[in-house]
Each structure stands twice: as C-alpha cells, then as structure tokens.
N, C-alpha and C positions, 0 to 999 in steps of 0.2 A: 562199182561203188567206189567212189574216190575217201579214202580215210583219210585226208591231210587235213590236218588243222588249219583254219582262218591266219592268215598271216596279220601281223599287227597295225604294220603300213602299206603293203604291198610286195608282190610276189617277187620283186627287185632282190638280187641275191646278194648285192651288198650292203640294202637296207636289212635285209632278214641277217647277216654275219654281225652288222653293227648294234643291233638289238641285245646281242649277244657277248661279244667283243667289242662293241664302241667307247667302254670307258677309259680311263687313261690308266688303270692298275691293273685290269686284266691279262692283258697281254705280258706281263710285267712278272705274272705269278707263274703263267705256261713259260715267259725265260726260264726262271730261277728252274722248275721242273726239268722242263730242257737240263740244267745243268745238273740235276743233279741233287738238289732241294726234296727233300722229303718231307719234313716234318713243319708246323702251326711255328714254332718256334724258329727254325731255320726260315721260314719265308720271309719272318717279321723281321728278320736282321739284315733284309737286302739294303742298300745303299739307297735307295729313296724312300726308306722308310716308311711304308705303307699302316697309316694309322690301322689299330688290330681290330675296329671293328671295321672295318672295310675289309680288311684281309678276311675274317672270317666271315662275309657277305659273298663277297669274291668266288673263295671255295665254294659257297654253300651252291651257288649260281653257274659256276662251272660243272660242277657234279650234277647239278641238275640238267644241262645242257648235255651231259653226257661225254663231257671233255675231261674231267679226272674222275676217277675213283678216289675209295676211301679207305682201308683196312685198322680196325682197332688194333694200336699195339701194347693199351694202357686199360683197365677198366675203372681204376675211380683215383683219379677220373677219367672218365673215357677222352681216350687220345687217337688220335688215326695219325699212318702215313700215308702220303696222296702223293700219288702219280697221275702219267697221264693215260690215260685210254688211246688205243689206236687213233680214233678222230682228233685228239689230243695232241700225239705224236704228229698228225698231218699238219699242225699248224707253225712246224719247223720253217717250213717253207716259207710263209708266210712274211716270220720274224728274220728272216735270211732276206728276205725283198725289202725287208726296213733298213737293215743293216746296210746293206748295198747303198742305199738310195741316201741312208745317212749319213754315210759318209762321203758320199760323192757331193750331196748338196748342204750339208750343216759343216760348216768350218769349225774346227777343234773337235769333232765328236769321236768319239772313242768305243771301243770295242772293249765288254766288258769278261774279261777270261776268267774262269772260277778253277779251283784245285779243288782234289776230292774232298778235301775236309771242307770247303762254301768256302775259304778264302776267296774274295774277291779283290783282281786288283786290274785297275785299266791301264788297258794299253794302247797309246799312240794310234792314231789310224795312221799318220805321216810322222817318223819319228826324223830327224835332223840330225845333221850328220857335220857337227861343228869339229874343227879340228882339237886333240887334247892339246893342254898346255907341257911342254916339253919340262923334266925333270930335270933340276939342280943336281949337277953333280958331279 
C-alpha cells in the first residue's frame, strides 16, 4: 500500500523542495535560525526586513512542513520560540551551497556573521589590502 501523497507538479525532487522552499524569504528565516534567532520578534529585525505578515506565513509553512518547531514561551499573548527540527538543521547544507556559489559568482556579496546577542554585521567575502597612511610624527 503505497501512503505518499499526490505530489503537486511532479515527483521531481526539486520541484517538490521548491514547493516548499522556493520563495525568496524562506530560506532567509532557516539562516537567521541557523544562527541563532529564536524569537517572531528577532526574525523580523533581520537586515532584509521581511514584511511581519510574510514572516509569520513563513513560520506557519515551515512548521507545517516540519522544518521548525514551535514552543510557547508567552501565553497572552501566546508567543513561541522556533527552532529548527533535524530536517530543519539538514538545510545547513544547503544555504552553505549558496554561500559558496555566491560568492564565487555575485561580485561584492558578502557573508553575513551574527553574535550571540542577533548582532549582525557583514563581512567582506574579498577584503583589500590597501597600504595605511604612514603617521606624522
């Protein structure tokens, strides 16, 4: 007895991923997670600014895909922090193939390092190595 669901276009595995992750903010919220992002409120302050009903579309659609979880750490209002689920966790890979790939083929793209407090700040993929101006003195 085969249980698998009807796939939508076709049993192509990276029409059935892009169904899922083909938007352009998804991927965007498993970074922030990646780094470190917990909370409805820390997601929404990443640096492309992800309008907050998208964001919370986003979540609702990954959790339903079974890519993050949710846990209430708030009840009125109810708040969750969201992580990622193992399948979640496996999409590292993924966003490390874009990174690669973006910076070898997007001129000026930048790798974005976060601290633990969601500081973000970029950094250089090719940083330049100008000589300093020598001191008066």
């Amino acid at each position: 007895m085969n249980t698998a669901k009807p796939f939508a276009r076709s049993a192509c595995a990276v029409a059935n991923s892009l169904d899922i992750l083909g938007d352009k903010w998804s991927l965007l919220v498993v970074r922030d997670l990646l780094h470190g992002k917990r909370t409805y409120g820390e997601l929404a302050l990443s640096p492309e600014r992800i309008p907050t009903n998208i964001l919370a579309d986003r979540l609702e659609r990954l959790h339903s895909a079974g890519i993050v979880s949710r846990t209430p750490y708030q009840q009125r209002p109810v708040r969750y922090a969201y992580t990622l689920t193992q399948k979640g966790s496996a999409l590292g890979e993924v966003l490390l193939a874009y990174v690669r790939w973006g910076k070898t083929h997007i001129p000026g793209t930048v790798t974005l390092n976060q601290g633990p407090a969601g500081s973000v700040a970029a950094a250089p993929a090719v940083r330049s190595r100008r000589p300093r101006a020598k001191r008066a003195g």
